[in-house]
N, C-alpha and C positions, 0 to 999 in steps of 0.2 A: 287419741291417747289422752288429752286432757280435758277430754268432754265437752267440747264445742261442737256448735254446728256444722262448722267448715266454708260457714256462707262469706260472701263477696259481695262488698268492702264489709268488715265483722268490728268487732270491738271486745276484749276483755278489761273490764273496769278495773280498776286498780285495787279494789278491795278484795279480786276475784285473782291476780296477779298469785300470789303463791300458791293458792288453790290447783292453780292450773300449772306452776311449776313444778309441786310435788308429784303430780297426776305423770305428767310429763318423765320425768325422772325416774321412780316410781318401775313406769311402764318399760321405760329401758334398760334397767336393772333389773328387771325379771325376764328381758329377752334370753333366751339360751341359746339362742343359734349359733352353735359354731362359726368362725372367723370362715370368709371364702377360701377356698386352697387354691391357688393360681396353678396355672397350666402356661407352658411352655410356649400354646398355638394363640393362646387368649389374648388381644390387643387390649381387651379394658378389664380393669379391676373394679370388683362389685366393692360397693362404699358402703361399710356399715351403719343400720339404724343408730346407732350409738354415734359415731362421727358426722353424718347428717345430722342430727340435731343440737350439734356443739353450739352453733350460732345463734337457734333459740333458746338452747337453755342459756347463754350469757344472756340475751337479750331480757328473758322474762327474768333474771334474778339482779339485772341493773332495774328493769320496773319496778322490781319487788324493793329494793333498796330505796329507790327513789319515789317509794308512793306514788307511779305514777298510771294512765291505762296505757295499752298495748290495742293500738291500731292497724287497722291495713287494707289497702284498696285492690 
């Protein structure tokens, strides 16, 4: 969704940081998939794309604040 590679350990440079936030954001705002509808029998609840990515969007929008890059191994 923000246009990286996907590789391991990866880097987005800090100058690239909003770039890839908007992408990111963006991409989740144009999801339209209906919320799951739970069932009575179903022991787990499917986790929205939009909820899954709450921790990176904070993440890349303190980088983005902080001029700083965004690593990971």
């Amino acid at each position: 969704m923000m246009g990286h590679s996907g590789s391991v350990p990866g880097a987005i440079l800090a100058a690239d940081v909003p770039v890839a936030l908007s992408k990111l954001t963006t991409a989740i705002e144009a999801n339209t998939t209906p919320p799951p509808v739970m069932d009575n029998e179903s022991e787990e609840a499917e986790v929205s794309m939009a909820t899954r990515a709450l921790p990176l969007i904070d993440l890349f929008a303190a980088a983005a604040k902080a001029k700083s890059n965004v690593m990971w191994e």
